[in-house]
C-alpha positions as CSV (number, residue, x, y, z in Angstrom):
1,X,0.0,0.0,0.0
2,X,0.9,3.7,-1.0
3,X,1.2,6.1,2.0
4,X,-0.9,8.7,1.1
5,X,1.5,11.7,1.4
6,X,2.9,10.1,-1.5
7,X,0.5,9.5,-3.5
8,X,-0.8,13.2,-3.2
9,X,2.9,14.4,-4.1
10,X,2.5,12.3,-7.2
11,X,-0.6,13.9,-8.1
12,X,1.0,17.6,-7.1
13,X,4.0,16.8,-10.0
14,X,1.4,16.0,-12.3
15,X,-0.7,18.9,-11.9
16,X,2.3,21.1,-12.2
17,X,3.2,19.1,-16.1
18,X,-0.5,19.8,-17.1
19,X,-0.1,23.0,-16.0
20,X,2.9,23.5,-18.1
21,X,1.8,21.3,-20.5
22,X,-1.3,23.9,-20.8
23,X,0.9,26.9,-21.2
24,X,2.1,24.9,-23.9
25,X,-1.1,24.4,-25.6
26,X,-2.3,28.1,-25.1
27,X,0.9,29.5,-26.7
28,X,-0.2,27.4,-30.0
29,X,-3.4,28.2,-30.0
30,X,-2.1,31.7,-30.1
31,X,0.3,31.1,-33.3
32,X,-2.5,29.2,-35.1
33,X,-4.8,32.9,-34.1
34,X,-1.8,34.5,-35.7
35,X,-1.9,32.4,-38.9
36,X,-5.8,32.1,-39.2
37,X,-5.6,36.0,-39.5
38,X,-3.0,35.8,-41.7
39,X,-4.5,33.2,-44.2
40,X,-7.9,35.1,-43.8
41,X,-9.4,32.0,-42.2
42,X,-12.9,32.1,-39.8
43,X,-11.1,31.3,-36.0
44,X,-13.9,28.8,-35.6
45,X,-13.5,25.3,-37.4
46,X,-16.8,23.6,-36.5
47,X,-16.2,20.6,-38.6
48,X,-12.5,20.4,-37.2
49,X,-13.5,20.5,-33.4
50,X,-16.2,17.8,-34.1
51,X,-13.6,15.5,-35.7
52,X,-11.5,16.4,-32.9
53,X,-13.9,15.5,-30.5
54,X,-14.8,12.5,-31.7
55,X,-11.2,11.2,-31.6
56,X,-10.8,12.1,-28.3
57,X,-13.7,10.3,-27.0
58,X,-12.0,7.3,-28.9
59,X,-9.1,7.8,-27.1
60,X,-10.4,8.3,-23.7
61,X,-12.3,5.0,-23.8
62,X,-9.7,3.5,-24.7
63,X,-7.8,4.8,-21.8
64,X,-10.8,4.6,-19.7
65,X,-11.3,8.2,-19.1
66,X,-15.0,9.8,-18.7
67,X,-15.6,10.6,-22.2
68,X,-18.2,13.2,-20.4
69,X,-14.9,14.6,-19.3
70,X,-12.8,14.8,-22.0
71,X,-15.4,16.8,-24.0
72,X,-16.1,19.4,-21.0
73,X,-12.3,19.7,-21.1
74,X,-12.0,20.0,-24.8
75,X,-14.8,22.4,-25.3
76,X,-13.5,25.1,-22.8
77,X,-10.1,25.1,-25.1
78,X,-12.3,25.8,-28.1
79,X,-14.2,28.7,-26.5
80,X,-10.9,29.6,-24.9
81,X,-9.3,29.4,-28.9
82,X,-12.2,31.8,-29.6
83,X,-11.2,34.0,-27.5
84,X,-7.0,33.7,-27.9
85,X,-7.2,33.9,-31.7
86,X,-9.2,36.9,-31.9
């Protein structure tokens, strides 16, 4: 058995990658803003974020992740791409 300290410091190094690994992903969705503007593209891709979305759900069964939770997740980054790319 783990001892619990432990397994909360496990949890506190992985929050700290997603966190980076978010400020990642939000520095991208700002150079794909940059280049939707520059390409004259809509910021929007409604067609794109379904596909997307539907991978993902693949993917988190597969991993056995709430697929309800994965597409709460994913949504917020497209309103949150809305907003960035403006």
């Amino acid at each position: 058995m783990h001892n619990l300290q432990d397994l909360r410091n496990q949890i506190d190094e992985l929050d700290t990658e997603l966190l980076h690994m978010l400020q990642k992903r939000i520095a991208l969705m700002k150079e794909v803003g940059e280049t939707k503007k520059n390409l004259q593209q809509p910021i929007r891709d409604e067609q794109r974020e379904r596909q997307q979305l539907a991978n993902l759900e693949q993917q988190a069964r597969a991993l056995q992740i709430p697929e309800i939770l994965v597409i709460n997740i994913w949504k917020l980054f497209f309103e949150l791409s809305e907003e960035i790319e403006k």
